[in-house]
C-alpha positions as CSV (number, residue, x, y, z in Angstrom):
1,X,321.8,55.9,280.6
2,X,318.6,54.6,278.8
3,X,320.3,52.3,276.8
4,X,317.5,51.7,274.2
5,X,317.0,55.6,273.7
6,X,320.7,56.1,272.9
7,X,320.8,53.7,270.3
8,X,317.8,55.1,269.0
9,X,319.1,58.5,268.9
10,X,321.6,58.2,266.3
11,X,323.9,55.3,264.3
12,X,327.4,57.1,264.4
13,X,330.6,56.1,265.7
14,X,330.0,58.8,268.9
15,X,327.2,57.1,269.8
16,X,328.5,53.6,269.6
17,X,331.6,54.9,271.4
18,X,329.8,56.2,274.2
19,X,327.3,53.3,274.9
20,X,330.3,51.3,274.6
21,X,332.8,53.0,277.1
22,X,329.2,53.2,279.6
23,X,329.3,49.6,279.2
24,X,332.9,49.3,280.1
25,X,333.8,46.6,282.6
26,X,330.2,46.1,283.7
27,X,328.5,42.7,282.6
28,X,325.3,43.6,283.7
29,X,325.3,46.7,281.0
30,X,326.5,44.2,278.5
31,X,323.6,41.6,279.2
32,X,321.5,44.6,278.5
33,X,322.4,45.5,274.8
34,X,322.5,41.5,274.8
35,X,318.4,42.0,275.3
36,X,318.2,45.1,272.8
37,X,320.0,43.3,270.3
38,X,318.3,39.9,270.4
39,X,314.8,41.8,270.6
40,X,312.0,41.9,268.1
41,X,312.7,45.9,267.0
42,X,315.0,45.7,263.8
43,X,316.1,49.0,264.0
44,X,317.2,48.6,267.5
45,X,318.9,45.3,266.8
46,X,320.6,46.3,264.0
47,X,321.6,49.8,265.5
48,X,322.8,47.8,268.8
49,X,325.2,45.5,267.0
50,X,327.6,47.4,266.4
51,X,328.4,48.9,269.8
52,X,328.0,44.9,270.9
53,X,330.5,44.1,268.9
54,X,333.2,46.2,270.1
55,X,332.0,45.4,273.5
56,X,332.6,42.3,273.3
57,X,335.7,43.0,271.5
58,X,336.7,45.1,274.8
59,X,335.3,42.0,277.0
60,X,335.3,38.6,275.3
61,X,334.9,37.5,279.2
62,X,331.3,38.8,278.7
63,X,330.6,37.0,275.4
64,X,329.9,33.2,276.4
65,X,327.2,33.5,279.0
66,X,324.9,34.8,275.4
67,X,326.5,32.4,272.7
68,X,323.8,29.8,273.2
69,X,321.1,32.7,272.5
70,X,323.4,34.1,269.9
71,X,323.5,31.0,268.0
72,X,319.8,30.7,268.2
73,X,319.1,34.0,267.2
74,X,320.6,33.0,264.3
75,X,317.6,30.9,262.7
76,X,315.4,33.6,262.5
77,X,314.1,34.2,259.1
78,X,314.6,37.5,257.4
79,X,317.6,38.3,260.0
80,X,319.6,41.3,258.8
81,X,323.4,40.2,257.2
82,X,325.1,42.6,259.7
83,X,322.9,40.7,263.0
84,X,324.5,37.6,261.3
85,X,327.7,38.7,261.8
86,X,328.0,39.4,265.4
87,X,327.7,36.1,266.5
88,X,329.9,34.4,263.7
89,X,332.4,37.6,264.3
90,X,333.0,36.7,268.1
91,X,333.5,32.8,267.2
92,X,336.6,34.0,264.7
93,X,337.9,36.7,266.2
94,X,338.7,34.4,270.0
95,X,338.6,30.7,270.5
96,X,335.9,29.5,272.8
97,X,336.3,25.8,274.0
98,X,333.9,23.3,272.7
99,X,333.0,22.7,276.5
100,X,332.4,27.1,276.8
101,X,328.6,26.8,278.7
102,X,326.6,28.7,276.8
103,X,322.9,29.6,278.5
């Protein structure tokens, strides 16, 4: 799948249902709409969100290898509300150690 075309193709719950069952149990296809979403398109980051979030949801094992770039990402200016709440979403829904290593 080319992940950035499928986001790109439509914002519906098929869609994000499908990128995120092609991400399944495979880190390496998480790490990739990791990229997309912390990228400089705002469509694509905002689009990617919300299959990221229910990714990450599926695979919170997947989540703290990014939290350190999450976090970051965080300081840019003019940052969409709903790109806000991804990273502040995974950090209430489970509870990462203090000592999680974050990249």
């Amino acid at each position: 799948m080319n992940l950035k075309e499928k986001i790109l193709l439509e914002h519906t719950k098929t869609n994000r249902e499908e990128i995120v069952n092609w991400i399944g149990s495979n880190q390496t296809r998480f790490d990739e709409l990791v990229k997309l979403f912390l990228g400089n398109d705002k469509l694509i980051t905002q689009r990617s969100g919300w299959p990221l979030s229910f990714a990450g949801i599926a695979h919170p094992e997947f989540i703290p290898k990014h939290l350190g770039k999450l976090v970051t990402n965080l300081k840019q200016k003019d940052l969409h509300d709903a790109v806000k709440e991804i990273p502040s979403g995974f950090y209430k829904k489970f509870p990462f150690q203090r000592n999680t290593k974050v990249m």
